[in-house]
C-alpha positions in Angstrom: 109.0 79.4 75.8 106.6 81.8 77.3 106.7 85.5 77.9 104.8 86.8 81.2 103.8 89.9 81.9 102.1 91.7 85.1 100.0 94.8 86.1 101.2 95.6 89.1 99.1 97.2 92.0 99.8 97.1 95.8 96.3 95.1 96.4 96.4 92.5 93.3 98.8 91.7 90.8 97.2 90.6 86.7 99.4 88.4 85.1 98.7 87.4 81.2 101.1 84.4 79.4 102.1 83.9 75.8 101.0 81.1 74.5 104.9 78.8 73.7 105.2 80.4 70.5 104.6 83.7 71.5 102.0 84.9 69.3 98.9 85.6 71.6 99.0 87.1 74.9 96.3 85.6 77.6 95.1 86.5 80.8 96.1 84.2 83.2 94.6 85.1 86.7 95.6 88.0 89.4 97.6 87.2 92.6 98.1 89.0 95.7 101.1 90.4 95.7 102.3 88.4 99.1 101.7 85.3 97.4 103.5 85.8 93.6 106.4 84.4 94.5 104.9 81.3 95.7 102.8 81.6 92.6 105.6 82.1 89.9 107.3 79.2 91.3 104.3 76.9 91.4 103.7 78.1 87.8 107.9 78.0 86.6 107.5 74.1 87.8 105.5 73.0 84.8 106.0 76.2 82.2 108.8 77.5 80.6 108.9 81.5 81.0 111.9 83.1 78.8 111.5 86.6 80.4 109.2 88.5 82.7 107.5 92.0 81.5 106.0 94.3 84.1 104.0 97.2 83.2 105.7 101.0 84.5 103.2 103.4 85.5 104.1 107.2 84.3 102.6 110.3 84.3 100.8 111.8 80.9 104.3 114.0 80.9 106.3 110.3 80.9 107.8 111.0 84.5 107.0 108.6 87.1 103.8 108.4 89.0 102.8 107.2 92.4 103.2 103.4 91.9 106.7 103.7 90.3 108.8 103.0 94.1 106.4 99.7 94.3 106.9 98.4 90.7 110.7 98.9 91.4 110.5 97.5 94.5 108.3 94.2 92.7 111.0 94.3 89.7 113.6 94.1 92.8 111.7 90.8 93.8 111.5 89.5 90.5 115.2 89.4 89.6 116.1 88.4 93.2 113.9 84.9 93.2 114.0 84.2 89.8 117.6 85.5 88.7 117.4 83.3 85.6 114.7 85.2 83.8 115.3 88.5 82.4 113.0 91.1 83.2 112.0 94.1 81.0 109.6 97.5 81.7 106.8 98.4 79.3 104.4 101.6 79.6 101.7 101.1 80.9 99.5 104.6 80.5 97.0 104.0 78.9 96.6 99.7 79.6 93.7 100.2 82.4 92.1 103.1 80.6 92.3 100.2 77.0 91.0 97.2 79.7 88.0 99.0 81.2 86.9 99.5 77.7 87.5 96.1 76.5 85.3 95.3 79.1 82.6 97.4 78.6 82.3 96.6 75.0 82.3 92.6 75.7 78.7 92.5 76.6 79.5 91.0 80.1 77.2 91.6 83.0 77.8 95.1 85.2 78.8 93.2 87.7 81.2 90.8 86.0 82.6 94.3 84.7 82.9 95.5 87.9 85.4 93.1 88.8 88.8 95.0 89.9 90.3 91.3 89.0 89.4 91.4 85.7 90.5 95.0 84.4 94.2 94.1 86.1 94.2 90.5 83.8 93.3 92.3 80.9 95.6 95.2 81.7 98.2 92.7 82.0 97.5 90.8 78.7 97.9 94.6 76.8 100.8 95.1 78.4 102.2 92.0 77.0 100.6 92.2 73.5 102.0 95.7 73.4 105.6 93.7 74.3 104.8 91.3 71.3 104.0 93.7 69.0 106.7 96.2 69.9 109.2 93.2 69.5 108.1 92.0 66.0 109.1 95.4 64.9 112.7 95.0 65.5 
C-alpha cells in the first residue's frame, strides 16, 4: 500500500506517492485545492493509500506560520472524506527552499523551472521521502 503526501498551498496542492512498497517517493501531479477531494477519490478507486502525510508549515523558531489555520483546516477535510486513512504532519521548513534547488540543478529550461507546479510536486515528494526516511529509523 501506498503512502501520499501533499504540500499544501491555498492556490495548488503537490501531491507525491510511494511506490506499493514504500521505498521511493514520486511526484504525482498538483491539484487545486477545490477539486482534491474529487481527486483523492478518483485516485483511492484504483490505488491503495495506507495513510496520508501533509507537510506543516513553521516558523524558523518551530511556531506556526501563516498557512498553519489552512493546513488544519485541509487536515480537517482529509480525515472527514476519507476517515479510513490515517493522517500524519511532517515539517516542512525547509521542503520549497530543497525543491527550488532541485530544480535549478536539473538542467531544465528557466521556464520549465519557473513552474510554481513543479516546486509544490517536488516539495511534496521531500516531504514524503523525509516521512520514509524518518520511519525507517524507528
Amino acid at each position: 500500500m501506498r503512502v501520499m503526501a501533499f504540500d499544501y498551498g491555498t492556490k495548488r496542492i503537490g501531491i507525491a506517492v510511494t511506490d506499493p512498497l514504500q521505498i521511493i517517493a514520486n511526484g504525482l501531479t498538483t491539484v487545486h485545492p477545490k477539486d482534491i477531494v474529487e481527486f483523492l477519490k478518483k485516485y483511492l478507486q484504483t490505488e491503495q493509500v495506507e495513510r496520508f502525510v501533509v507537510g506543516e508549515p513553521k516558523q524558523m523558531d518551530g511556531t506556526a506560520s501563516q498557512s498553519t489555520p489552512h493546513v488544519k483546516g485541509f487536515i480537517t477535510i482529509l480525515k472527514k472524506n476519507f476517515p479510513e486513512i490515517p493522517v500524519e504532519s511532517m515539517d516542512e521548513r525547509f521542503t520549497s527552499k530543497m525543491a527550488s534547488a532541485v530544480i535549478a540543478q536539473s538542467g531544465l529550461k528557466k521556464q520549465d523551472r519557473q513552474k510554481k507546479e513543479l516546486v509544490d510536486t517536488i516539495s511534496a515528494t521531500i516531504i514524503l521521502q523525509s516521512y520514509l526516511e524518518k520511519k525507517s529509523f524507528f
